[in-house]
C-alpha positions in Angstrom: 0.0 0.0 0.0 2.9 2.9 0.7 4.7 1.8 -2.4 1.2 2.3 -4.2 1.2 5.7 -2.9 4.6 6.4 -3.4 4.4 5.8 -7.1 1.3 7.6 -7.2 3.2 10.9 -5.7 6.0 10.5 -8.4 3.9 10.2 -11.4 1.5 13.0 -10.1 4.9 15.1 -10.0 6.4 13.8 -13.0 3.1 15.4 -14.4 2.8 18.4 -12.3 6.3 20.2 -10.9 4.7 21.2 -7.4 1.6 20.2 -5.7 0.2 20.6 -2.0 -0.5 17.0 -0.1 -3.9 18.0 0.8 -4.8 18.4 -2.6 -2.6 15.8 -3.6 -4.4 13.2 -1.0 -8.1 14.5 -2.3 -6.8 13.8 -6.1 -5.6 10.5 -5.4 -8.7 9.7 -3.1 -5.7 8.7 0.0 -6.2 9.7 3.7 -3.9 12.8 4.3 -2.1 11.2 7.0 -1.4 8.1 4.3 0.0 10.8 1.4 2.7 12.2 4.1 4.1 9.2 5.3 4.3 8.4 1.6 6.3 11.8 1.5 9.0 10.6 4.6 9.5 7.3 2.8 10.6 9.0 -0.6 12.7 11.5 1.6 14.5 8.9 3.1 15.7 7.8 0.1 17.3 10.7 -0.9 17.0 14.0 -3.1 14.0 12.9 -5.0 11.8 15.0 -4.1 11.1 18.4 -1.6 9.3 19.0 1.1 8.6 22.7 2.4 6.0 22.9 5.8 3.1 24.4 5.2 0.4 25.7 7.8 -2.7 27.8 8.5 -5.6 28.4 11.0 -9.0 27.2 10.3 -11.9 27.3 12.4 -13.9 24.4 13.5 -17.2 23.5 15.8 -16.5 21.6 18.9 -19.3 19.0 20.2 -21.4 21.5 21.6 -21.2 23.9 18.4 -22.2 20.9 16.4 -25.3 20.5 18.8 -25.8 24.3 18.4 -25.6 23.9 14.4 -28.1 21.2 14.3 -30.5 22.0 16.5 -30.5 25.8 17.7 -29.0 28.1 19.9 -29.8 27.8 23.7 -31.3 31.3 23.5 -33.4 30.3 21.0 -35.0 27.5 22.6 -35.5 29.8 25.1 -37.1 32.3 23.1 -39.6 29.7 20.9 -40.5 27.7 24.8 -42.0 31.1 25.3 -46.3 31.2 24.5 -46.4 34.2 22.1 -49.2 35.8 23.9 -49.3 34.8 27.6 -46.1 33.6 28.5 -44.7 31.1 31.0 -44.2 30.9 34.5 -39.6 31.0 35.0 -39.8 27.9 37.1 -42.1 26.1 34.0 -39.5 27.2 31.8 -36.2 26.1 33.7 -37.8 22.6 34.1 -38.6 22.4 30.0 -35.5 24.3 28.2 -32.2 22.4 28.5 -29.3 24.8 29.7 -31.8 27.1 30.6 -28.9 29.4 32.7 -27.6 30.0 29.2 -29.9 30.6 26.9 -31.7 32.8 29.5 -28.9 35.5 29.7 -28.2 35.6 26.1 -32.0 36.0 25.4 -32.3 38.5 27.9 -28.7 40.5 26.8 -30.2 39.9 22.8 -33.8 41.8 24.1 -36.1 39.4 23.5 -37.5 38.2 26.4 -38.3 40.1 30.0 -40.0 39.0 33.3 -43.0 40.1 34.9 -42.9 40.2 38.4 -45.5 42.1 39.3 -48.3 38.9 40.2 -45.5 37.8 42.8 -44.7 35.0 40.2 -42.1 35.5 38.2 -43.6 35.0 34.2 -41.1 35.3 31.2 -42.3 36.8 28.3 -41.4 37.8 24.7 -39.8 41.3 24.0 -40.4 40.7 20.3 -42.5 38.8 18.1 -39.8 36.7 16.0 -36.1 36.6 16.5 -33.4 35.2 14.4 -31.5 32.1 15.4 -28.2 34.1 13.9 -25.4 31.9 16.1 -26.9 28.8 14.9 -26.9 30.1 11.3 -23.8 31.6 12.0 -22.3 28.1 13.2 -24.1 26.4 10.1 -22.2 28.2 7.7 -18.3 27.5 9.3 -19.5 24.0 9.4 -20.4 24.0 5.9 -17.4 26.1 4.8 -18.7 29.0 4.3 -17.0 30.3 7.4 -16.1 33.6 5.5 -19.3 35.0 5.9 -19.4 35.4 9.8 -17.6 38.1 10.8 -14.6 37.7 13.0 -15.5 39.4 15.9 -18.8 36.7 16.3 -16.4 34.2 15.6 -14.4 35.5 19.0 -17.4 35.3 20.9 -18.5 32.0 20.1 -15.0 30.7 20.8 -15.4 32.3 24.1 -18.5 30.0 24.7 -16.9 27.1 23.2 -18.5 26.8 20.7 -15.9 27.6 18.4 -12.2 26.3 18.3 -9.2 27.1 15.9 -7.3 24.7 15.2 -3.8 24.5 12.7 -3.6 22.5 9.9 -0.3 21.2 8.6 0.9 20.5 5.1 3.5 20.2 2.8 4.5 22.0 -0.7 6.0 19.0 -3.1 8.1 19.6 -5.9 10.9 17.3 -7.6 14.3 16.8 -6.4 17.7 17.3 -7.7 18.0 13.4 -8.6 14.0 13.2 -9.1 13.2 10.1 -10.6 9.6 8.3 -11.2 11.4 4.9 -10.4 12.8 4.1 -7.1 15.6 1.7 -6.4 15.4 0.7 -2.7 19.5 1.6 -1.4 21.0 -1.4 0.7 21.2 -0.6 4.5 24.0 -3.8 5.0 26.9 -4.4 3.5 27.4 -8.1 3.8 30.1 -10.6 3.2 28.4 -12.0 0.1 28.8 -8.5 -1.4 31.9 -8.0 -0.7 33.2 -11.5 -2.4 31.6 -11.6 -5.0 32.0 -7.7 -6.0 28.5 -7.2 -6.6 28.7 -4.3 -4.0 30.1 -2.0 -7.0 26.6 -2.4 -8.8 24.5 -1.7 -5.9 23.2 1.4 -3.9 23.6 2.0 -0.3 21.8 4.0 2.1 24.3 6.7 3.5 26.2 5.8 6.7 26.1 7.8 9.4 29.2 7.5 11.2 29.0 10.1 13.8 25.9 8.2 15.5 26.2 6.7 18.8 26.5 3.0 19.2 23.9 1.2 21.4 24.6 1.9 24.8 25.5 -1.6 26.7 23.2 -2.9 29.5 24.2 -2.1 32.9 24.0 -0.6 36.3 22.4 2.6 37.4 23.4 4.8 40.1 20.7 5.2 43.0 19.1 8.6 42.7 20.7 9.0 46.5 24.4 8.4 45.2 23.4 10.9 42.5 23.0 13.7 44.7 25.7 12.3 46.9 28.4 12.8 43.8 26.8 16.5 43.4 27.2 17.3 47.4 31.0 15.6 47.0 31.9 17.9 44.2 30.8 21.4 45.7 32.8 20.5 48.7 35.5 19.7 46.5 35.0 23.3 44.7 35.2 24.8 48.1 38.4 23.0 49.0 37.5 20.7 51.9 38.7 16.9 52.1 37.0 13.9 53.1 36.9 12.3 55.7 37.2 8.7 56.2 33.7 7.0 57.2 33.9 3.5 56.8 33.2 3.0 60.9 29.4 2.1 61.4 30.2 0.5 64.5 31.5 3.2 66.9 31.7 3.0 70.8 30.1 5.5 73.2 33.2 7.2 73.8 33.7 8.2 70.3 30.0 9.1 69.8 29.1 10.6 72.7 31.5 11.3 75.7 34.3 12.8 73.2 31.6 15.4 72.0 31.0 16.7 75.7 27.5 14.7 75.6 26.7 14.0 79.1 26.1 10.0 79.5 22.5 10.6 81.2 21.2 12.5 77.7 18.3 11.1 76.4 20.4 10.1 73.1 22.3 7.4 74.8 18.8 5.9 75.3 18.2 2.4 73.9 15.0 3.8 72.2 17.1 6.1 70.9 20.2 4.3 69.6 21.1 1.2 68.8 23.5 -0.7 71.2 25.7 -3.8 70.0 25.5 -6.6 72.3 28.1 -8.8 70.6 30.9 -7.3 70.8 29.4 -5.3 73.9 32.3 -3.2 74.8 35.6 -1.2 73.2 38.7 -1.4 75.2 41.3 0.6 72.4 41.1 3.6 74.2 43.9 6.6 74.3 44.2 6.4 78.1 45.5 9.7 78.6 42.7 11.5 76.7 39.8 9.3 78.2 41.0 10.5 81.5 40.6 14.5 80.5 37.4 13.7 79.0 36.0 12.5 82.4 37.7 15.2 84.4 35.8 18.0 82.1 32.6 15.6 82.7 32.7 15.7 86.1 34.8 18.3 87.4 35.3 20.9 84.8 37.7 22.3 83.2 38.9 25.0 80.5 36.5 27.8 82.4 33.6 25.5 82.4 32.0 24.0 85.6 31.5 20.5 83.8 28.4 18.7 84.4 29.2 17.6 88.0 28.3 14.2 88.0 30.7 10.7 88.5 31.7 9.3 84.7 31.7 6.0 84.0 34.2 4.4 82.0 32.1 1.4 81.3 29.2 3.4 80.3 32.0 4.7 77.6 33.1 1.6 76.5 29.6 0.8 75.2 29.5 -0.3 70.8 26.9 1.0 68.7 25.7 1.8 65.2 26.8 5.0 65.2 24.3 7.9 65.6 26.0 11.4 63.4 29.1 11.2 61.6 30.0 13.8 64.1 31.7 10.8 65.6 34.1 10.2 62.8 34.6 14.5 63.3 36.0 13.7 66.7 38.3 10.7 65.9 39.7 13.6 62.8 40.2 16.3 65.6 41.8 13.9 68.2 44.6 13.1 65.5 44.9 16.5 64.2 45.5 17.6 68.0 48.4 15.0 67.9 50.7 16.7 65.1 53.5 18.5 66.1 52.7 21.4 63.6 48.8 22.6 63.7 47.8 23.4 60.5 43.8 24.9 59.3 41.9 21.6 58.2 38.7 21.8 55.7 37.1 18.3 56.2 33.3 16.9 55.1 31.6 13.5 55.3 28.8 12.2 53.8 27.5 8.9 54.7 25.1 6.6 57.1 24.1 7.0 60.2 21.6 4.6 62.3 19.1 5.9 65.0 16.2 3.9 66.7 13.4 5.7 65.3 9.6 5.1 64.1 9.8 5.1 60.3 7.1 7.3 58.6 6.6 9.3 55.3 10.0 11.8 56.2 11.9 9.0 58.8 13.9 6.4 58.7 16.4 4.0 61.0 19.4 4.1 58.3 20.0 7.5 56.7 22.9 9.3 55.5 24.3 12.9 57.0 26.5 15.4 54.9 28.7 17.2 57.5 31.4 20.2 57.1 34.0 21.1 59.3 36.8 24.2 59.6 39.6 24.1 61.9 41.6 27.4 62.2 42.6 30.1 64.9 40.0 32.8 65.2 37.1 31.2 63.8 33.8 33.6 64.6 30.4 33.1 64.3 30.6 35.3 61.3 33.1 32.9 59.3 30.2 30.4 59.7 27.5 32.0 58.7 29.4 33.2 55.1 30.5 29.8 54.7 26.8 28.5 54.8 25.6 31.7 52.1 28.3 29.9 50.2 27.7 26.3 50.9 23.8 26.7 49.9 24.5 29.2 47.5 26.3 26.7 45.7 23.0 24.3 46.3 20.8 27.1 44.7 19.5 28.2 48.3 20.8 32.0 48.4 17.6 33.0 51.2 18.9 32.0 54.6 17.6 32.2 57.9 19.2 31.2 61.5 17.6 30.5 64.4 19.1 29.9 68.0 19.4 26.0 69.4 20.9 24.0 71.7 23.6 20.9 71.0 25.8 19.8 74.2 28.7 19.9 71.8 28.2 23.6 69.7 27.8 27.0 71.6 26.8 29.1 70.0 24.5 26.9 67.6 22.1 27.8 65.1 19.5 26.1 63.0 19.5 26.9 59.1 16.3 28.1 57.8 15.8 28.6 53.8 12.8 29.9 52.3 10.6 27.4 50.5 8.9 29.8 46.8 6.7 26.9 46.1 5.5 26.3 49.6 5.8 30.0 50.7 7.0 29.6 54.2 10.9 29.1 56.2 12.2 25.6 56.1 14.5 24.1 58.3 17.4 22.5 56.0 19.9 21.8 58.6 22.1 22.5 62.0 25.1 24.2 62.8 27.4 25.6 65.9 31.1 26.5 66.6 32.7 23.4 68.8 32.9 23.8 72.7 35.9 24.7 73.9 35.3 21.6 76.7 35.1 19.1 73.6 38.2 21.2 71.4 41.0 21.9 74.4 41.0 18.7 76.5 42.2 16.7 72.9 45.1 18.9 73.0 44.4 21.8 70.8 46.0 25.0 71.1 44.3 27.8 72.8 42.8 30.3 70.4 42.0 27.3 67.8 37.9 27.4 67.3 36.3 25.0 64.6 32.6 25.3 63.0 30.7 22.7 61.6 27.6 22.0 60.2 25.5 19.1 58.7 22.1 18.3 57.3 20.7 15.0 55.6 21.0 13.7 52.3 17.5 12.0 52.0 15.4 15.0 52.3 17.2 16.7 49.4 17.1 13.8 47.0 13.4 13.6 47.8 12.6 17.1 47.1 14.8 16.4 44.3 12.7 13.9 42.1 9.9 14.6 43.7 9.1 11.8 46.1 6.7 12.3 49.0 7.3 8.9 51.0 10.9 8.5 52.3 10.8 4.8 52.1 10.6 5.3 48.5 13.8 5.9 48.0 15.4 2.6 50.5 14.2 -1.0 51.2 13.3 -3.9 50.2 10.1 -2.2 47.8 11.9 0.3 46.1 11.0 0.8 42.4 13.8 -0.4 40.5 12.4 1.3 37.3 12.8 4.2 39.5 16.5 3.9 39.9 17.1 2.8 36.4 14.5 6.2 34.7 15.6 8.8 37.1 18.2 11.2 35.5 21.6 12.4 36.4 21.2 15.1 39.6 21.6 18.7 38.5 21.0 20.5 41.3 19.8 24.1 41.0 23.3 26.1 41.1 23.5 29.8 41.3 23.8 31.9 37.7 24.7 30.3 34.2 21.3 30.8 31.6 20.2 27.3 32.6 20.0 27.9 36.1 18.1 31.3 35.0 15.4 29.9 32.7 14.8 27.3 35.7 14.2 30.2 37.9 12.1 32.1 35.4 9.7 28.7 34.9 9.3 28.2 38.7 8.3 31.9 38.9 5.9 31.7 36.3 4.3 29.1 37.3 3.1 30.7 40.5 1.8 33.6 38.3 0.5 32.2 35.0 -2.9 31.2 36.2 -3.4 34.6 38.0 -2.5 36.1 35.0 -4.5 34.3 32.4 -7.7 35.0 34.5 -6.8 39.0 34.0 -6.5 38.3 30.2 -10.0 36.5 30.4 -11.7 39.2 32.3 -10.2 42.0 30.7 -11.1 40.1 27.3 -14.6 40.3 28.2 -14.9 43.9 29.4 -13.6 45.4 26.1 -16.5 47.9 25.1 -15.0 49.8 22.2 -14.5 48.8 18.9 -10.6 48.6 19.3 -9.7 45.5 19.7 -6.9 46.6 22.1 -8.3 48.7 24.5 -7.7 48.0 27.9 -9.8 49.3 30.7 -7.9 49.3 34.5 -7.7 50.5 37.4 -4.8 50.8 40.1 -5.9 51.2 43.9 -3.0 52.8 46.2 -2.5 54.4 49.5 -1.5 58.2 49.1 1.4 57.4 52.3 3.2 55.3 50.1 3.2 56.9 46.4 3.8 53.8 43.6 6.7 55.9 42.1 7.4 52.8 39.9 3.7 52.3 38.5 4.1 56.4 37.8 7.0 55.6 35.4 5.7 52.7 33.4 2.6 54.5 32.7 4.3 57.5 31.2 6.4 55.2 29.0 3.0 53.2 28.2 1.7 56.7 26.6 4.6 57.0 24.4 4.0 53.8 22.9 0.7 54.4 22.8 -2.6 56.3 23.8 -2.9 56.2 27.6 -6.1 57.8 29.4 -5.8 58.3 32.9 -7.9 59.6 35.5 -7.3 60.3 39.2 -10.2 59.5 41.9 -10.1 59.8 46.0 -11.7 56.8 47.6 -14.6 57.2 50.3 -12.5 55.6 52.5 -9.3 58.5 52.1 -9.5 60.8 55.3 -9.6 64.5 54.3 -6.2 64.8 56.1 -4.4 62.9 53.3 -4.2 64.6 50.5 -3.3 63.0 47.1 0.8 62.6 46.1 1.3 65.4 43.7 2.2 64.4 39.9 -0.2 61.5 40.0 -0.4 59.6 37.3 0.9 62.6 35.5 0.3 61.3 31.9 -1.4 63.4 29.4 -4.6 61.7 27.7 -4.4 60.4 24.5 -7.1 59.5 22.4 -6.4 56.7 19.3 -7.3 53.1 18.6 -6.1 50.7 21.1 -6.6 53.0 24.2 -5.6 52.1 27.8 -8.2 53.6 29.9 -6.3 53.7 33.9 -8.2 54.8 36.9 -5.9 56.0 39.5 -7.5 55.5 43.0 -6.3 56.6 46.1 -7.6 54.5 49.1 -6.8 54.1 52.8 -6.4 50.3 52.6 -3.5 48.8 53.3 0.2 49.7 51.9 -0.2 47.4 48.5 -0.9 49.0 45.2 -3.6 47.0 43.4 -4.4 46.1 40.1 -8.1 46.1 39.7 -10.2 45.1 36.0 -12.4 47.8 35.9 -15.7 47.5 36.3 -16.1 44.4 37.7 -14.2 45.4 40.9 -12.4 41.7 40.9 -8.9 41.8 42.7 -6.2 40.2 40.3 -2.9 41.5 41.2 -1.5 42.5 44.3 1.8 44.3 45.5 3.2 47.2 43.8 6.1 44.7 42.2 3.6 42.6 40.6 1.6 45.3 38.9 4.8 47.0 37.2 5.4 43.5 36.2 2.1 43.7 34.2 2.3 47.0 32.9 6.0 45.9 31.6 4.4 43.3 29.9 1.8 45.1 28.4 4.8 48.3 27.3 6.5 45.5 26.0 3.4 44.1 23.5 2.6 47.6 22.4 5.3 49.8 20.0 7.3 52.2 21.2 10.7 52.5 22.7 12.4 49.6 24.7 12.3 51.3 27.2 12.5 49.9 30.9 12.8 45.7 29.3 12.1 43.0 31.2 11.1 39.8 29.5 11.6 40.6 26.1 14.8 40.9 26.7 15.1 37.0 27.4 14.5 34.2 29.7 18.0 35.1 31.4 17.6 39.0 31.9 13.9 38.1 33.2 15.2 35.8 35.7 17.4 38.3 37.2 15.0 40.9 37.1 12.5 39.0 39.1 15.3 38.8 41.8 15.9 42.0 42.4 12.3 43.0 41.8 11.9 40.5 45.2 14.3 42.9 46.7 13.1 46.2 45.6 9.9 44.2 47.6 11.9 43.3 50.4 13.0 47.0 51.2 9.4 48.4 51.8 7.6 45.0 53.1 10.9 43.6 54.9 12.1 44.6 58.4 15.3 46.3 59.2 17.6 43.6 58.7 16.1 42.6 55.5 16.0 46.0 53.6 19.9 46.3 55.3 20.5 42.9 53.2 19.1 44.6 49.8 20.9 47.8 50.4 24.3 46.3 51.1 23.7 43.8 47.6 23.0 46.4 46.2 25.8 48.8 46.8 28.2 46.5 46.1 26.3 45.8 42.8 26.7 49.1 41.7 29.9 49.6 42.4 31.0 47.8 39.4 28.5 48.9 36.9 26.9 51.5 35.5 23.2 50.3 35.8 21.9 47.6 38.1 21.5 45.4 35.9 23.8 46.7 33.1 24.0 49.4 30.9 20.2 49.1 30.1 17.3 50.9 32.2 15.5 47.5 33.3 12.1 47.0 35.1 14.2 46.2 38.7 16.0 49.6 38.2 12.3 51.2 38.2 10.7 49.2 41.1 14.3 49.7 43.5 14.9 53.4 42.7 10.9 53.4 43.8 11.4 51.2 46.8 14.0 53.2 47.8 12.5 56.4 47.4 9.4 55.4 50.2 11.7 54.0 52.5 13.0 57.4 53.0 16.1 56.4 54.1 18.3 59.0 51.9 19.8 60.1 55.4 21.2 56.8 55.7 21.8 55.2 52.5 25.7 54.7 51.4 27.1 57.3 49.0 26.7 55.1 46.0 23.1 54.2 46.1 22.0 58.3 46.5 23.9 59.2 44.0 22.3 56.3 41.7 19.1 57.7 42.8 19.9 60.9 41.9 20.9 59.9 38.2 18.4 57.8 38.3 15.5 60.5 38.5 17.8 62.6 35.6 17.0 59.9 33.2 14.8 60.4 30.4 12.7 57.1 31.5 11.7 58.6 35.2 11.5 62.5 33.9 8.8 64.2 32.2 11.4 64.8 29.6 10.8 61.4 27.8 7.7 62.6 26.1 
C-alpha cells in the first residue's frame, strides 16, 4: 500500500512540478495522513523530491457547536418555549428548556424576552414577536465552509462560549528533487560478506552511513538517585576546598559518639530507644588512656573555664558499641589526631554517609539514613566565618535566602539552625544545624588555645526527595523500592546559582506561580472590552496616598509614548480629608487613538499594596506594587514604542534576574530592618561595578528599587553610591517628564 502511494506521488509530480499533499491526497482519493508518510518514505531515500512545511488556522465547531448547528442556539430554545401571547411561568421554563442558565442570559442580553414580576410569580415573556436564530446560522455556515461570511468578531465570541475552536492545519509543498526520478531503487542498508566477495557491492546502492551516531549503549547498572545527589554534594565540597573524611566506621563506641563530644552520658540520646547498642561485641577497650582521663575530668569536674556537668563518669558506660548515631563521631576521631601533630595546621574536612538511630519510620523518617557534614579548623574562627560559609555552601545548592535561628547541642555554643525559604510552599524551612565546637570538647584533645572550629550538617535523604519529587521516604530505600525508579531517574543537577540554565529554571518556577493569575486578567479584561478597538484596555490601580507607587508612575508614562494612555485620578470614600493626594499622579497626558488604555488611578486608605483592579467588575487580580509594574511591563513591551525599561523581552535570562531583584526592591518596603539592610548592602556593592543595576540598560528592577528606595526614606542613611544612583536615576529620560 505505501509503495502504491509512493508511485502515485511521483507520477503525479512527473506530471505536475509542485503540488500541495492535501490536494494531492483529495486527487488521489488517499487519507492525508497516508499521502505524508508516503512523502517521509521518498525522503529517506534521498533528493528525490522536496518537502517545504506548510500551515494555517482554520476554524472548526467543537461538540457543543455541532449541537448548536443542528439544532439551535440555547437562547433560541429559550425564546420559541415562550407562549407568544401569555407567556410562561420561569420555574415552568427552567424545568422544559435544556441549559436554561444560558440561553436565558443571552436572550435577555439579545432583548427578546423580559420578566413580569409584578403577580409575585415571576412569568417570562417575549420582548419581540420573531427573533433570528443568527449563532446557529452563524455556526451552520463555518460547518459548511462558508465560514467567510461570519464576521470575525462573532467568531471570538463563540470561541469564548466554546463553541468555536481554531485549530492549525499542517501541510506540505511537493516539488521534484535534484535526482527526481519516477522509479525508485530501494538503497541497501548492509553491507554483507556476500557482497563484498563476490563484488557485486560496485553495482549496488547504499543508504548513507552515518558515522557520527552513537553505538547502542550496553546494559548495565544505574546509580541510585541518592548516590546521584551524593556525587553532586562531594563535588561542591571539593570546589570549596575541603577533604573527606574517612567513614567507613558504622560501628562506633560511646566514647567516640558521645562522651568525646562533651555529651553528658544521662542525655536522652544514649537511650536504647534512641540508639542502637551492640551486644556482641558489647564493649571497646582501644582507648587513648591519657585522653579518656581528660574527658572524664571535664565531665565531672570541669575544666577550661567550664563548671562540667558535676556528675561521676563512668568508663564502662564509655566503653559501650553501637551503630553510630551522626558522623559527628568520625569528626572527633579527625580532631583527636589533628591535636596530635607536632605542627597545627587549618583543616577543611566533610563526610557524607550513614548514620543509624532507633526511630519510628514514617513518610519523612527512617532508622538508616545518610548525614553530609562540614567542618573548619583554624585560629580565630567567629560566628561570622560560619554564617558566610553556609551563604556559600547553599549558595552553591541554589538556596541564596537564609535564615538562623538559636538552638541548643551539648557539643556547639553558639549553635544555630539553618532556615531557607521554601517559593513553592511560601513559608521558612528548616534544612539543617550548625554551631562553633565547645571549647570543653576542642581543648582537653590537645588543641592549642585560640583554635575554634565550625561545623555544620544536614541530611541527604530529604534533598534527594525534594529532588525527584518523592513524598514517602521509604521510597527511596528498602526492600520495595522501584527499581524502574533507579534505572528512569536522570543524572542530579542540582539548581546552582547563575549560568542561563540555572536562570530559565528560575524564570519557569516563577511563572508558574503567576501564569494562572494572570491568564484570568486576560479573560476578564477580554470580556470587558466595550469599544471597537480590539486593544483597548480598561484598568484601574488602587494605592495608598502614604506610600506613592513611584514605579507604576513611570511605566505608565512610558506606556503613553508607545501608545494612547487615558488616565484619571479618583479619592476613595475611604481617604481621610487629612491625606491629600501625592502630587504628579499619574501625571500622563490623555491620548485619544485606537487601542486605548483607559487607567483609573485611585487613592484609598487600605493597606500599603498598590492594586491592580479590571475595571468594572471590581475583581482583585494582582497584588503588591512589584507585581503590577510587572504587568504594565508586559503590556509596554506588547505595544510599539521604545524599549524602554525591558524585562522579559529581553530574554529568559535577563527576566530571571529581574524578578530577583524585583523580590528585593519588595523586600525593602515590606521587609524589616535587617532585611531592607540585606538589599541595600547587595546592592551597593552591585553598583559599584557597573553602570546600571542590571547593566548598561534601564530595566524593570531599576524602576521598582529606585521606587522602593525612594518610600523607605532612608536617603539620610543610605551609602554614597546608592543616592547618588538615585539621583541619576530621576535625571534619566525614562523617570523624567522629559521622555515625552
Amino acid at each position: 500500500m505505501a509503495s502504491d502511494v509512493c508511485e502515485k506521488v511521483l507520477q503525479y509530480l512527473d506530471k505536475t512540478p509542485s503540488v500541495s499533499t492535501v490536494d494531492l491526497a483529495n486527487y488521489i482519493k488517499e487519507d492525508h495522513q497516508t499521502v505524508v508518510g508516503a512523502v517521509k518514505s521518498l525522503q529517506s531515500l534521498g533528493d528525490l523530491i522536496t518537502a517545504e512545511p506548510q500551515s494555517w488556522k482554520v476554524w472548526e465547531l467543537t461538540d457543543e457547536g455541532r449541537l448548536v448547528a443542528d439544532k439551535g442556539s440555547y437562547e433560541f430554545h429559550v425564546f420559541s418555549a415562550i407562549p407568544p401571547d401569555s407567556g410562561i411561568p420561569q420555574e415552568e421554563l427552567m424545568r422544559t428548556v435544556d441549559n436554561f442558565k444560558v440561553g436565558f442570559s443571552k436572550a435577555m442580553s439579545s432583548g427578546w424576552v423580559r420578566v413580569d414580576k409584578t403577580g409575585g410569580r415571576p412569568v417570562v415573556l417575549r420582548k419581540v414577536d420573531a427573533a433570528e436564530d443568527s449563532v446557529g446560522q452563524d455556526l451552520r455556515h463555518i460547518r459548511d465552509g462558508l465560514g467567510g461570511q461570519v464576521a470575525e468578531n462573532f467568531k471570538q465570541e463563540y470561541k469564548r462560549r466554546r463553541l468555536l475552536q481554531q485549530t492549525v492545519k499542517k501541510s506540505y509543498l511537493l516539488g521534484r528533487g535534484a535526482n527526481f526520478s519516477t522509479s525508485v531503487t530501494k538503497p541497501e542498508t548492509e553491507l554483507t560478506p556476500e557482497m563484498i566477495a563476490t563484488g557485486s557491492w560496485r553495482q549496488k546502492v547504499f543508504k548513507p552511513y552515518n558515522l557520527d551516531a552513537m553505538g547502542v549503549a550496553p546494559e548495565g547498572g544505574h546509580l541510585h538517585p541518592l548516590l546521584k545527589v551524593r556525587a553532586q554534594f562531594r563535588q561542591i565540597f571539593l570546589e570549596m576546598g575541603f577533604s573527606e573524611m574517612p567513614t567507613n566506621n558504622f560501628v562506633e563506641n560511646s566514647f567516640w559518639n558521645f562522651d568525646a563530644l562533651f555529651q553528658p552520658q544521662q542525655h536522652p540520646a544514649r537511650d536504647a530507644h534512641d540508639t542502637f547498642f551492640l551486644c556482641d561485641p558489647a564493649r571497646s577497650t582501644r582507648l587513648p588512656e591519657d585522653y579518656v582521663e581528660r574527658v572524664r575530668r571535664v565531665h565531672s569536674t570541669g575544666g577550661h573555664g567550664s563548671r562540667g556537668y558535676g556528675y561521676d563518669w563512668k568508663l564502662a558506660e564509655a566503653q559501650k558499641n553501637l551503630l553510630r548515631t551522626h558522623t559527628t563521631a568520625v569528626s572527633a576521631r579527625m580532631l583527636y589526631r589533628l591535636a596530635q601533630q607536632p605542627q597545627f595546621r587549618p583543616v577543611k574536612y566533610f563526610s557524607i554517609d550513614r548514620v543509624f538511630r532507633n526511630e519510628t519510620l514514617d513518610a519523612t523518617h527512617l532508622a538508616e539514613f545518610h548525614q553530609v557534614e562540614g567542618l573548619v579548623v583554624d585560629y580565630k574562627l567567629t560566628l561570622g566565618d560560619l554564617i558566610g560559609l553556609l551563604y556559600e555552601f547553599f549558595g552553591k545548592l541554589g538556596i541564596e535566602r537564609l535564615n538562623f535561628k538559636p538552638a541548643y547541642n551539648p557539643y556547639t555554643e553558639p549553635s544555630m539552625e539553618i532556615f531557607s525559604y521554601h517559593d513553592g510552599l511560601g513559608r521558612w524551612m528548616e534544612v539543617g544545624n550548625s554551631g562553633m565546637f565547645r571549647p570543653e570538647m576542642l581543648l582537653p584533645m590537645g588543641l592549642p588555645e585560640g583554635v575554634t572550629a565550625i561545623a555544620w550538617g544536614l541530611s541527604l535523604e530529604r534533598p534527594t526527595m525534594i529532588k525527584y519529587k518523592l513524598n514517602n521516604i521509604r521510597d527511596l530505600v528498602g526492600p520495595k523500592v522501584d527499581l524502574q525508579m533507579v534505572h528512569d531517574s536522570p543524572i542530579c543537577r542540582l539548581d546552582k546559582h547563575g549560568g542561563e540554565a540555572g536562570a530559565l529554571r528560575e524564570l519557569e518556577r516563577r511563572w508558574d506561580h503567576i501564569h494562572a493569575s494572570l491568564e484570568e486578567l486576560a479573560a476578564r479584561v477580554a470580556a470587558l472590552r466595550v469599544s471597537p478597538g480590539p486593544e483597548d484596555l480598561h484598568l484601574a490601580i488602587t494605592a495608598n496616598p502614604s506610600h506613592p507607587p513611584f514605579s507604576l508612575r513611570v511605566l505608565l508614562r512610558l506606556l503613553s509614548l508607545a501608545g494612547p494612555v487615558a488616565c484619571t485620578e479618583h479619592r476613595h470614600s475611604s481617604l481621610r480629608a487629612a491625606a491629600p493626594a501625592p502630587a504628579g499622579f499619574p501625571g500622563v497626558e490623555p491620548r485619544d487613538g485606537p487601542g486605548r488604555l483607559h487607567v483609573a488611578f485611585i487613592w484609598k486608605d487600605e493597606g500599603v499594596d498598590p492594586t491592580l483592579v479590571v475595571a468594572p467588575v471590581g475583581h482583585t487580580n494582582v497584588v503588591g506594587e512589584v507585581n503590577v509594574a510587572r504587568h504594565l511591563a508586559r503590556l509596554l513591551e506588547r505595544r510599539p514604542g521604545p524599549a524602554a525599561a525591558p524585562y522579559e523581552g529581553r530574554g529568559a535570562a535577563w527576566a530571571a534576574q529581574a524578578d530577583a531583584w524585583l523580590d528585593r526592591a519588595y523586600d525593602v518596603t515590606h521587609g524589616g530592618p535587617r532585611e531592607r539592610a540585606e538589599v541595600v548592602a547587595l546592592a551597593r556593592s552591585t553598583l559599584s561595578t557597573r553602570e546600571w543595576l542590571l547593566g548598561p540598560a534601564v530595566s524593570l528592577a531599576d524602576v521598582c528599587l529606585w521606587s522602593a528606595l525612594r518610600q523607605d526614606d532612608v536617603a539620610g542613611t543610605l551609602p554614597r553610591e546608592l543616592r547618588r544612583w538615585l539621583d541619576k536615576c530621576s535625571r534619566h529620560p525614562v523617570f523624567s517628564h522629559s521622555a515625552s
